[in-house]
DRENVOFI-391879 format. One record per atom (N, C-alpha, C, CB): atom name; residue in one letter; residue number from 1; y, z, x. Coordinates in Angstrom, 3 decimals. Glycine has a CB too. Layout:
BEGIN
<site atom="CA" res="a" n="NUM" py="Y" pz="Z" px="X"/>
...
This chain:
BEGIN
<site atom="N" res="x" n="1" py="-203.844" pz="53.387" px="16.598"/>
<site atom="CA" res="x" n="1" py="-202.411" pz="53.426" px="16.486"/>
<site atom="C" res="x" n="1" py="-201.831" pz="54.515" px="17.385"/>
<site atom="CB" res="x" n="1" py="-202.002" pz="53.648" px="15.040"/>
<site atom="N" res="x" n="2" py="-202.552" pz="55.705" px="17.527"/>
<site atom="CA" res="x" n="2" py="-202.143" pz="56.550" px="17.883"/>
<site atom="C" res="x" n="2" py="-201.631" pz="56.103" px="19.636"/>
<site atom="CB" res="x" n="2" py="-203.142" pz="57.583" px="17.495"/>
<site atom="N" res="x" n="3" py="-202.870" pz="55.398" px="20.007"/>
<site atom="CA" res="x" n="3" py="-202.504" pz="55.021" px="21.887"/>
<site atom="C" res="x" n="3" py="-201.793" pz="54.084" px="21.620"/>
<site atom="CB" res="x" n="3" py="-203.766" pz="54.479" px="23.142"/>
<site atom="N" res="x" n="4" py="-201.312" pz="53.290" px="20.676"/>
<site atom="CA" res="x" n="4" py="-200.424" pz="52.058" px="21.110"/>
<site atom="C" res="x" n="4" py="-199.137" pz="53.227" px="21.502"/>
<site atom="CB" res="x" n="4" py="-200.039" pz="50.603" px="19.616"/>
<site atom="N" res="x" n="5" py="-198.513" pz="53.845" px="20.348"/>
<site atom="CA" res="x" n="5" py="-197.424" pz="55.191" px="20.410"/>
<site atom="C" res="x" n="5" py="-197.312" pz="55.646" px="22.026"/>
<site atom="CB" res="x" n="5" py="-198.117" pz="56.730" px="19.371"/>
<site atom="N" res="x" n="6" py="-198.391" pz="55.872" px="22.286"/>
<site atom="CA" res="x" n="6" py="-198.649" pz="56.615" px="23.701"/>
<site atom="C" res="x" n="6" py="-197.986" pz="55.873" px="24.631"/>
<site atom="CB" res="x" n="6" py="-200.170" pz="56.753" px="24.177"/>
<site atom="N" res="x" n="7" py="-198.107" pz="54.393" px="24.647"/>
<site atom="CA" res="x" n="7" py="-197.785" pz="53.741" px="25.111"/>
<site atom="C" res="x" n="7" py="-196.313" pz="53.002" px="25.105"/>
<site atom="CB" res="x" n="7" py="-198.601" pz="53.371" px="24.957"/>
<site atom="N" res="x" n="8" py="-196.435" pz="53.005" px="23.945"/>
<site atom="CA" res="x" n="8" py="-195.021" pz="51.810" px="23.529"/>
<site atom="C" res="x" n="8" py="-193.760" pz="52.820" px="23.846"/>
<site atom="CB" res="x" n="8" py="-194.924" pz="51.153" px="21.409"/>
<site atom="N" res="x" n="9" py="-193.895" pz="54.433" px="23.608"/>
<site atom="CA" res="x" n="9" py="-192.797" pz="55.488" px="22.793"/>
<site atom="C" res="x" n="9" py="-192.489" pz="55.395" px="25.231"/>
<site atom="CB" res="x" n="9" py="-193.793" pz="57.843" px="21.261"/>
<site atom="N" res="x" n="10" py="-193.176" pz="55.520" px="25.978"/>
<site atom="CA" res="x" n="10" py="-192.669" pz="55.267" px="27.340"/>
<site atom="C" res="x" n="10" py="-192.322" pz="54.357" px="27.964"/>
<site atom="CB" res="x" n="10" py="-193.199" pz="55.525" px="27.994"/>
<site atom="N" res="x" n="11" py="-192.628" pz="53.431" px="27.506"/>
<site atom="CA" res="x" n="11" py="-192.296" pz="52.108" px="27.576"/>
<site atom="C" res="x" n="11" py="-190.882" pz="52.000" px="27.530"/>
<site atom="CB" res="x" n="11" py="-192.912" pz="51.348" px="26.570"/>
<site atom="N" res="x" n="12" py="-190.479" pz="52.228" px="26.239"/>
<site atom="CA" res="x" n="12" py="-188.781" pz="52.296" px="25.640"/>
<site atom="C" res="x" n="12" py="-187.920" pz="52.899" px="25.781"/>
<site atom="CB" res="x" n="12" py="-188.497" pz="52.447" px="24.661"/>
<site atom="N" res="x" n="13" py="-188.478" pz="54.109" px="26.353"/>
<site atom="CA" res="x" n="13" py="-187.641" pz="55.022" px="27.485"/>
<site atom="C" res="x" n="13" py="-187.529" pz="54.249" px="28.769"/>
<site atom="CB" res="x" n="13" py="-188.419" pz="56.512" px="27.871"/>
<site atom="N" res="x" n="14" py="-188.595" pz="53.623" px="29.554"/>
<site atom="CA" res="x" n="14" py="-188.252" pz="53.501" px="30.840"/>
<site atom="C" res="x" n="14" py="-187.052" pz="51.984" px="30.317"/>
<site atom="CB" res="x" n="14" py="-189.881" pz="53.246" px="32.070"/>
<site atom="N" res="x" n="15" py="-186.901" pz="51.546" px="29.784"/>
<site atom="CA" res="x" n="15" py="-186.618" pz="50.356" px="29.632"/>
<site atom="C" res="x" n="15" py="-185.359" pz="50.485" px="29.214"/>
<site atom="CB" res="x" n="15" py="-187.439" pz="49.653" px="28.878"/>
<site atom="N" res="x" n="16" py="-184.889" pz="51.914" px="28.511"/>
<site atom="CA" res="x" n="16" py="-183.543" pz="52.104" px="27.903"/>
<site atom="C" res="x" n="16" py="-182.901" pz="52.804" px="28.872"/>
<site atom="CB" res="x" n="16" py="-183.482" pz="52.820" px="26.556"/>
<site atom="N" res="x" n="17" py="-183.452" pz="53.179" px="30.562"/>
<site atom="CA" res="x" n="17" py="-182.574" pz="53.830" px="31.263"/>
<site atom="C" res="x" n="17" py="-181.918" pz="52.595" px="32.224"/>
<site atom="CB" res="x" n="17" py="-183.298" pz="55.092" px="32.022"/>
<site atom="N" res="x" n="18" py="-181.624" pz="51.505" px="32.389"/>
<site atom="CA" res="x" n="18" py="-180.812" pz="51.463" px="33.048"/>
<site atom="C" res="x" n="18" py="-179.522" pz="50.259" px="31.877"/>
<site atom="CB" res="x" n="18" py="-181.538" pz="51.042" px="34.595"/>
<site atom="N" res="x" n="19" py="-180.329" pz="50.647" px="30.770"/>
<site atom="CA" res="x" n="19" py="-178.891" pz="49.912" px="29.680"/>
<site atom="C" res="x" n="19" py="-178.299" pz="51.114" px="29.654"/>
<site atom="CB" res="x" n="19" py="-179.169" pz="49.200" px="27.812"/>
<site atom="N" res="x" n="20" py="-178.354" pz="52.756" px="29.908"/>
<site atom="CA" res="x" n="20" py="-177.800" pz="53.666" px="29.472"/>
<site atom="C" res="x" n="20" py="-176.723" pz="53.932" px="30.785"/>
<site atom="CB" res="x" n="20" py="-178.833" pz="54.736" px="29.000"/>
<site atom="N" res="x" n="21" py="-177.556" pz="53.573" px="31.903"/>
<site atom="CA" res="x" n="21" py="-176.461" pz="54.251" px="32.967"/>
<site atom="C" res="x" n="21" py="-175.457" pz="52.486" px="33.355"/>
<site atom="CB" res="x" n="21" py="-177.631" pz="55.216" px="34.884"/>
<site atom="N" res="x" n="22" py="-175.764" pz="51.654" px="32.886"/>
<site atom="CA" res="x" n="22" py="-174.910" pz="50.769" px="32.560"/>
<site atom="C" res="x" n="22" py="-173.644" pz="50.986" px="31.771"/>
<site atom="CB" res="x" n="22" py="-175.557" pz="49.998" px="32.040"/>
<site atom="N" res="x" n="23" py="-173.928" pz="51.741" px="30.640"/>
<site atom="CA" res="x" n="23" py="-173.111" pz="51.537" px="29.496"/>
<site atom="C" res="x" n="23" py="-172.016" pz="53.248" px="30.397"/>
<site atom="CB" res="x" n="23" py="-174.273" pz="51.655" px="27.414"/>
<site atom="N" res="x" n="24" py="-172.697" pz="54.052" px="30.943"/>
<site atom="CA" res="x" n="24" py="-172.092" pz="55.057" px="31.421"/>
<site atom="C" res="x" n="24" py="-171.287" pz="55.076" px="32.844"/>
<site atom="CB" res="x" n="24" py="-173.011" pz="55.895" px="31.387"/>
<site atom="N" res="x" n="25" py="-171.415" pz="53.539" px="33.531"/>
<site atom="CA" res="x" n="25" py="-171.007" pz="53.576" px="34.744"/>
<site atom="C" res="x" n="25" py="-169.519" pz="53.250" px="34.643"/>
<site atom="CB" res="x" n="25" py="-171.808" pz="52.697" px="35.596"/>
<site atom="N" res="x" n="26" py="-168.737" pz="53.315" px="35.618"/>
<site atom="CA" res="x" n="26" py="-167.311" pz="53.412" px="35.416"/>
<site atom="C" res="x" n="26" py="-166.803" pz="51.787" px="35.142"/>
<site atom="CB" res="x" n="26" py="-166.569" pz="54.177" px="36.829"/>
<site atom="N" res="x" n="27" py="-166.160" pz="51.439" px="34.313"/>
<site atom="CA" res="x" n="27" py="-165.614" pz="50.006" px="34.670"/>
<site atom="C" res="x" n="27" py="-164.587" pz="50.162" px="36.218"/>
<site atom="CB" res="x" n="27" py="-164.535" pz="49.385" px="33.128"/>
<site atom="N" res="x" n="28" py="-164.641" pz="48.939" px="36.399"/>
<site atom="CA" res="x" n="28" py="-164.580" pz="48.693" px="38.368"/>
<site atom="C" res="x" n="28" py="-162.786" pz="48.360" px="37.860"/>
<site atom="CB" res="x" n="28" py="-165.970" pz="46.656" px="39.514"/>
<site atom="N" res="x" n="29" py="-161.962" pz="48.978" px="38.636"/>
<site atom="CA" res="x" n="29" py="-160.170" pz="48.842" px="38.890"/>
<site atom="C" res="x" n="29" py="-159.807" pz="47.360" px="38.864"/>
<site atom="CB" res="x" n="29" py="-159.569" pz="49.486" px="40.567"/>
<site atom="N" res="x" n="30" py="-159.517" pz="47.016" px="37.849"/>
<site atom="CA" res="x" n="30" py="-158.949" pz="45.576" px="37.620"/>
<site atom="C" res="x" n="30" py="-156.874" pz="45.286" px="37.505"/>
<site atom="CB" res="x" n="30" py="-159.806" pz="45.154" px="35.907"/>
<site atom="N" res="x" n="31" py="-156.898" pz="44.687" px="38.327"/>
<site atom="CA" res="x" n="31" py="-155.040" pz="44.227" px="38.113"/>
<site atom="C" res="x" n="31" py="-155.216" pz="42.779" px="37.535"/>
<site atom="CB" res="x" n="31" py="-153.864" pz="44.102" px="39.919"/>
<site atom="N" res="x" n="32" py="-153.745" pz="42.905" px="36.634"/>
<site atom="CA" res="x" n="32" py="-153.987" pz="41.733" px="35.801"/>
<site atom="C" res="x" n="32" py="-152.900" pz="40.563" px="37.083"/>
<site atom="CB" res="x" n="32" py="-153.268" pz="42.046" px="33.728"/>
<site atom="N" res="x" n="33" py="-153.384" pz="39.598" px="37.579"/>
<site atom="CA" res="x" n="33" py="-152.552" pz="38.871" px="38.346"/>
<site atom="C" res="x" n="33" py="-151.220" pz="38.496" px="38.030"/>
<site atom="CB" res="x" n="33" py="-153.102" pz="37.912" px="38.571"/>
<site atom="N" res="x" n="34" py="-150.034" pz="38.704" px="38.805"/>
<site atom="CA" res="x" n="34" py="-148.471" pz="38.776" px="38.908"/>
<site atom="C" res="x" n="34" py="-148.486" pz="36.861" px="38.995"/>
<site atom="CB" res="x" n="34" py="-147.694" pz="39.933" px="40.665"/>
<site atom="N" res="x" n="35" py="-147.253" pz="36.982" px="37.625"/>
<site atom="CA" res="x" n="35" py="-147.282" pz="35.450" px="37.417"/>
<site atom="C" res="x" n="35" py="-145.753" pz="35.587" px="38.260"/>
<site atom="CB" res="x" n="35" py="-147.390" pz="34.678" px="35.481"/>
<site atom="N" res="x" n="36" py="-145.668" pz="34.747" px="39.024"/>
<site atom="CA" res="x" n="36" py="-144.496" pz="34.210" px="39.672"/>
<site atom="C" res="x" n="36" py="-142.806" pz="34.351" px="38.499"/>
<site atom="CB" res="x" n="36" py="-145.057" pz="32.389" px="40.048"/>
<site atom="N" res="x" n="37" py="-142.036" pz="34.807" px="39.669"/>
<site atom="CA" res="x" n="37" py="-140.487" pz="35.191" px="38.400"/>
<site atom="C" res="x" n="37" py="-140.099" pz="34.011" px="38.588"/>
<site atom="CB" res="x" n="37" py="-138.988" pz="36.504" px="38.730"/>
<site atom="N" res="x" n="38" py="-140.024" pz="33.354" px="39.566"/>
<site atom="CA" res="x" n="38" py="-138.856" pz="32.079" px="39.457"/>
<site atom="C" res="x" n="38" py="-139.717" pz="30.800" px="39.434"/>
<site atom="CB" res="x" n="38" py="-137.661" pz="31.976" px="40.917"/>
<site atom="N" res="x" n="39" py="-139.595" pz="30.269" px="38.865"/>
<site atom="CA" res="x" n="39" py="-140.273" pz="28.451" px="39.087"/>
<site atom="C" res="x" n="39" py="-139.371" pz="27.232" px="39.203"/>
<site atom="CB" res="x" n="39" py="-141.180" pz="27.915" px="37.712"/>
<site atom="N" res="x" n="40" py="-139.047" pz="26.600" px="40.264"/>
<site atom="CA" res="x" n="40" py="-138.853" pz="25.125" px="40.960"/>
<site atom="C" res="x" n="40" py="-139.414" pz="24.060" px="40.580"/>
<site atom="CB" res="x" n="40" py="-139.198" pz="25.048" px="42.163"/>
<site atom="N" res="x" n="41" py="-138.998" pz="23.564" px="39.394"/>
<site atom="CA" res="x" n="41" py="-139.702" pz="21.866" px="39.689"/>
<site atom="C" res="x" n="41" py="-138.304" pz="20.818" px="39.855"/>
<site atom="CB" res="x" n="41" py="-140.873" pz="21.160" px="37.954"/>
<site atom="N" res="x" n="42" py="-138.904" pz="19.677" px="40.265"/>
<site atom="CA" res="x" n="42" py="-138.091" pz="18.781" px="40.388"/>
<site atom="C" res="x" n="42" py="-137.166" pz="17.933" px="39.176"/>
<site atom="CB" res="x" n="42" py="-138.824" pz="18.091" px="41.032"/>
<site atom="N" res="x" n="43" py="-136.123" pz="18.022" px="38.936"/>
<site atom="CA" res="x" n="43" py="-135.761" pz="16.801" px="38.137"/>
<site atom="C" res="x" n="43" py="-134.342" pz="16.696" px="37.780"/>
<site atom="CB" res="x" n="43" py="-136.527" pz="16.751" px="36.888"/>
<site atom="N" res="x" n="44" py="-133.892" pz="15.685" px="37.114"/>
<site atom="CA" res="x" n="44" py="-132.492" pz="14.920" px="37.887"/>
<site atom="C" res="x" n="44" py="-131.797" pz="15.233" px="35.872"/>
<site atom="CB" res="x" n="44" py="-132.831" pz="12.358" px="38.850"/>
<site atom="N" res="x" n="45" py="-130.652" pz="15.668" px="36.540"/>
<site atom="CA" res="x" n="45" py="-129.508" pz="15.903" px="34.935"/>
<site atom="C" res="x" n="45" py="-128.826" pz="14.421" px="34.851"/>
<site atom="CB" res="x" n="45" py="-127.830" pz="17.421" px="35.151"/>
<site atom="N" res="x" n="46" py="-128.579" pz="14.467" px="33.254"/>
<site atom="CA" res="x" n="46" py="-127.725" pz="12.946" px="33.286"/>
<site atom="C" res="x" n="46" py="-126.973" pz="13.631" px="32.165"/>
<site atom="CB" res="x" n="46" py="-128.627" pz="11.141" px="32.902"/>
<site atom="N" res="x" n="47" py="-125.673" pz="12.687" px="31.834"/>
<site atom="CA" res="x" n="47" py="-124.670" pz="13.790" px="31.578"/>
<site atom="C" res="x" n="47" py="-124.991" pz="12.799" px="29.679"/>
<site atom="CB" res="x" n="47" py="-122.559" pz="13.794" px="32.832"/>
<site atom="N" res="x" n="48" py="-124.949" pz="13.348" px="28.787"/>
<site atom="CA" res="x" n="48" py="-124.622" pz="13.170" px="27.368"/>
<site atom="C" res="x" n="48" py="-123.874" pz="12.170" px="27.128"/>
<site atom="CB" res="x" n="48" py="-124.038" pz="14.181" px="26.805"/>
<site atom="N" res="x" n="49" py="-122.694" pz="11.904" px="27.534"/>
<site atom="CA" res="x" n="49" py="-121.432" pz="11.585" px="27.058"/>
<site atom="C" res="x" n="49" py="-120.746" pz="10.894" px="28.417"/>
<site atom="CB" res="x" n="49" py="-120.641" pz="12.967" px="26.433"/>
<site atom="N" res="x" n="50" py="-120.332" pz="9.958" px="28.560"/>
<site atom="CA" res="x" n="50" py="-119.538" pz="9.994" px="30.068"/>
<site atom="C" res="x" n="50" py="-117.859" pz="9.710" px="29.584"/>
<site atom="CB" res="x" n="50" py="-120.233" pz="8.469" px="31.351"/>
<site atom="N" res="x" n="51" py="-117.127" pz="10.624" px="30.116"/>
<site atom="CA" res="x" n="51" py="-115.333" pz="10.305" px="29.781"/>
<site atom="C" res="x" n="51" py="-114.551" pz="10.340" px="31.284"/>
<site atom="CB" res="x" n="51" py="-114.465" pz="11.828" px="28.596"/>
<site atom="N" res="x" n="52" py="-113.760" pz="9.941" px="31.000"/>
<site atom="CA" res="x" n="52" py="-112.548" pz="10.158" px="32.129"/>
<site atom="C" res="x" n="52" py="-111.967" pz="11.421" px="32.527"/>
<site atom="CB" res="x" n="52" py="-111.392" pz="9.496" px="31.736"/>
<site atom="N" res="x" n="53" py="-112.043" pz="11.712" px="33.764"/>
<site atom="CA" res="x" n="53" py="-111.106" pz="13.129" px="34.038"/>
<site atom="C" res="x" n="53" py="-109.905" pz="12.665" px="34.937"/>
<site atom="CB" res="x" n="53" py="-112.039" pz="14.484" px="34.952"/>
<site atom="N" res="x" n="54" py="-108.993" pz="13.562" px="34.181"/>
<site atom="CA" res="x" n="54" py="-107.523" pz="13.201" px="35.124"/>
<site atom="C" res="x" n="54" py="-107.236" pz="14.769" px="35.424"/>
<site atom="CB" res="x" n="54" py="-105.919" pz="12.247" px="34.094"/>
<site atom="N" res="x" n="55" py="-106.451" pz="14.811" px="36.576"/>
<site atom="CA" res="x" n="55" py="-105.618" pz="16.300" px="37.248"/>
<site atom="C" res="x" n="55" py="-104.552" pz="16.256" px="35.998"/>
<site atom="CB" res="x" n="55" py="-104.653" pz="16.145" px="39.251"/>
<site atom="N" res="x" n="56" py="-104.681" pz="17.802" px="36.190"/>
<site atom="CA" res="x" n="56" py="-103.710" pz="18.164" px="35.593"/>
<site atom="C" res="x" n="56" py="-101.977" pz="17.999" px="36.635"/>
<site atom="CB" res="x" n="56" py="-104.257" pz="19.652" px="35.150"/>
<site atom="N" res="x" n="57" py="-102.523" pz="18.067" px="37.595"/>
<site atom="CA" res="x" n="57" py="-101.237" pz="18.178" px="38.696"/>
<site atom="C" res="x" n="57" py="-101.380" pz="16.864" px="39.910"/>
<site atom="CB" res="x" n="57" py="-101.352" pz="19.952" px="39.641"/>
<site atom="N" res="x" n="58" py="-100.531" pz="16.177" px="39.907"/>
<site atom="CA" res="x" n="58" py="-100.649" pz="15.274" px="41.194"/>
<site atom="C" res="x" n="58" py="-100.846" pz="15.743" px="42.378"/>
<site atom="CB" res="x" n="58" py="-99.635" pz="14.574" px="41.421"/>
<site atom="N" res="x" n="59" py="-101.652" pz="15.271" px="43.263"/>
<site atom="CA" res="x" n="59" py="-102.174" pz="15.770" px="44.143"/>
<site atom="C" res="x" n="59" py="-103.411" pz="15.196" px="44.871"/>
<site atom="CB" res="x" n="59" py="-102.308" pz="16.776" px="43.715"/>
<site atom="N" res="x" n="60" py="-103.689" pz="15.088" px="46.313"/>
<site atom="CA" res="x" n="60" py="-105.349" pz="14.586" px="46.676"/>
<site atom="C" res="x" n="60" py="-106.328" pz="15.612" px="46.771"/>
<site atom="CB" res="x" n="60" py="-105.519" pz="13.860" px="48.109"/>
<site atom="N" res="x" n="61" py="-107.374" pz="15.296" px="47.049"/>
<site atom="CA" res="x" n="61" py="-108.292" pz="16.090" px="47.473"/>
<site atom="C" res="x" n="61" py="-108.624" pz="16.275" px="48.991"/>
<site atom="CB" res="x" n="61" py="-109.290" pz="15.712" px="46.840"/>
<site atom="N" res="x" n="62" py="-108.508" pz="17.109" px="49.233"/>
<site atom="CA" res="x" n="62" py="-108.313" pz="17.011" px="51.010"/>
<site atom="C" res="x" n="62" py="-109.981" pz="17.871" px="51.479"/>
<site atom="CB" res="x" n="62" py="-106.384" pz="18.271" px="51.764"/>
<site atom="N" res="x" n="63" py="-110.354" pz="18.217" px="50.549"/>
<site atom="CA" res="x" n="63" py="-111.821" pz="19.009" px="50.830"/>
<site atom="C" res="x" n="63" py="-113.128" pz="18.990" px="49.912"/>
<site atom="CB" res="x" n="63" py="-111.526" pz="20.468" px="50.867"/>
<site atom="N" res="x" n="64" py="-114.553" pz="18.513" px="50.100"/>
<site atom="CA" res="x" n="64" py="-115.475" pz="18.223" px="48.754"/>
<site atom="C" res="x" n="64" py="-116.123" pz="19.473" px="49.527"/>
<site atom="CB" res="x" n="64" py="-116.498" pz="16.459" px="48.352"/>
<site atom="N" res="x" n="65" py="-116.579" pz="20.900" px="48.829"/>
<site atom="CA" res="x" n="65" py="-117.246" pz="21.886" px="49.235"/>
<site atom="C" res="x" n="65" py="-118.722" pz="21.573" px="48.463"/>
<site atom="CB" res="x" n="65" py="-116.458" pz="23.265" px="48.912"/>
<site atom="N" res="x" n="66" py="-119.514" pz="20.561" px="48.860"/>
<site atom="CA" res="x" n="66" py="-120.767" pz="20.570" px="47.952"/>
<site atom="C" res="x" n="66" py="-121.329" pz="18.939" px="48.119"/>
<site atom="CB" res="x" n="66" py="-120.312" pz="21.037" px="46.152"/>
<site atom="N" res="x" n="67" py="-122.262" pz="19.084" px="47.930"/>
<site atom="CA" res="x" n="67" py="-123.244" pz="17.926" px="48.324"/>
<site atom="C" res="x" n="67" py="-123.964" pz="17.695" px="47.051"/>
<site atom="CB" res="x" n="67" py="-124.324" pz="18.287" px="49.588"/>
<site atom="N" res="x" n="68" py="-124.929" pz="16.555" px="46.925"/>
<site atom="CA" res="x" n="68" py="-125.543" pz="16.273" px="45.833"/>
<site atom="C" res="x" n="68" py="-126.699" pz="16.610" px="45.853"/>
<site atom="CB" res="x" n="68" py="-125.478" pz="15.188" px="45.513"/>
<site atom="N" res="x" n="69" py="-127.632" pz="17.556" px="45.478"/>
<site atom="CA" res="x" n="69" py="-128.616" pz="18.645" px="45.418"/>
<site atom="C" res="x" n="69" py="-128.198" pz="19.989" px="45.825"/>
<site atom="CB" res="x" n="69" py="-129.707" pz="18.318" px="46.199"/>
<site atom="N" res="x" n="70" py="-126.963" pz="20.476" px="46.319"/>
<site atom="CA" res="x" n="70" py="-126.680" pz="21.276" px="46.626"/>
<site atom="C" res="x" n="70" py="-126.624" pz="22.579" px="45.238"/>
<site atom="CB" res="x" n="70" py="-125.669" pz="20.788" px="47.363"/>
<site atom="N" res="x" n="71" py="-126.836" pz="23.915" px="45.628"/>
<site atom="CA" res="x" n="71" py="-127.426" pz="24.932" px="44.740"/>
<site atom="C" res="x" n="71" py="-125.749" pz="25.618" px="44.362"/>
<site atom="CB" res="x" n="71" py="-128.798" pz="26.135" px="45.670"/>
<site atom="N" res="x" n="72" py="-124.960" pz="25.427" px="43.441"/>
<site atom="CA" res="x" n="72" py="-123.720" pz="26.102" px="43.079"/>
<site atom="C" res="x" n="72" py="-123.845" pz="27.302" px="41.729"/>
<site atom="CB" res="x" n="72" py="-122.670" pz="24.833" px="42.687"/>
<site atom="N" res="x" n="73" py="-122.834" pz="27.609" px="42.001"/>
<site atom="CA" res="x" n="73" py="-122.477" pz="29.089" px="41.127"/>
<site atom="C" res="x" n="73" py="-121.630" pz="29.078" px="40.160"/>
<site atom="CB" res="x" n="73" py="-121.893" pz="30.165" px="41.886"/>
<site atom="N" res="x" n="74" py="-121.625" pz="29.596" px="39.641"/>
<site atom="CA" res="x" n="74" py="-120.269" pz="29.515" px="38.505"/>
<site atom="C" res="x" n="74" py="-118.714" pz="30.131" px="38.864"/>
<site atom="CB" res="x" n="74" py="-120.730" pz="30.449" px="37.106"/>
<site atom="N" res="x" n="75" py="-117.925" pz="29.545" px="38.553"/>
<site atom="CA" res="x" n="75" py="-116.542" pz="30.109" px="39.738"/>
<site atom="C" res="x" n="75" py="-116.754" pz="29.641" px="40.954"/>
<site atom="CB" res="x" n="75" py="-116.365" pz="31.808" px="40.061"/>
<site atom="N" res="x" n="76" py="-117.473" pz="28.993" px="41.781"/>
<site atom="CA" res="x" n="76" py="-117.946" pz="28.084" px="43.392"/>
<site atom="C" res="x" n="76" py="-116.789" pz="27.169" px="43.238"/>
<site atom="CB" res="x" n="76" py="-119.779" pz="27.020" px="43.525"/>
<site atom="N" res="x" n="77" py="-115.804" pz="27.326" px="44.604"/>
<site atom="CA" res="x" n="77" py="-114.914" pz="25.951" px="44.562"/>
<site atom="C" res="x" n="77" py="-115.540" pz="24.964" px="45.011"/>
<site atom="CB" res="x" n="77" py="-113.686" pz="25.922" px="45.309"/>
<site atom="N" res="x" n="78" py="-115.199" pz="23.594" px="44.483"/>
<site atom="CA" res="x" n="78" py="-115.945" pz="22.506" px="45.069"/>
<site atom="C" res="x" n="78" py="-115.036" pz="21.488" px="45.608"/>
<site atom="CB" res="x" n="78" py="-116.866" pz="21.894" px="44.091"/>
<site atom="N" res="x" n="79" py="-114.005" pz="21.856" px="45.304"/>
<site atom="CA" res="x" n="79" py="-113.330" pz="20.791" px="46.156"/>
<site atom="C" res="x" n="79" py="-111.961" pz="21.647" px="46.227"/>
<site atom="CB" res="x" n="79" py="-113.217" pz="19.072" px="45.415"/>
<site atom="N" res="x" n="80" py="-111.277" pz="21.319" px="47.114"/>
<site atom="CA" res="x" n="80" py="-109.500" pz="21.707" px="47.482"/>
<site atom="C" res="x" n="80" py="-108.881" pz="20.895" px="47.781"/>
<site atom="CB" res="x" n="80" py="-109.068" pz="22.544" px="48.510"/>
């Protein structure tokens, strides 16, 4: 028993040094990947409800400022 000891007790040392300088080595600089702010997909609005619009004031339209896919704002004139 005594030489198995002799044996086994170096054994488990050599075998526990590189789980030790594993467990002691630095973790490696990780960034967590930047998810995109804005996302674009495609697809088409349809309106709820459809009614009639009338002017409040007689008058034509002499100008359409806007196209159909075109990107508008809130307060954007679209027509004059």
């Amino acid at each position: 028993m005594n030489l198995a000891l002799r044996w086994l007790s170096p054994a488990l040392l050599l075998l526990s040094i590189p789980l030790g300088a594993r467990l002691l080595a630095a973790p490696a600089n990780q960034t967590a990947p930047t998810a995109p702010r804005k996302l674009s997909l495609p697809a088409s609005v349809e309106p709820f409800e459809r009614v009639e619009l009338h002017a409040r004031a007689v008058g034509y339209v002499v100008e359409v400022r806007g196209e159909r896919g075109d990107v508008v704002t809130a307060g954007q004139v679209l027509a004059r």
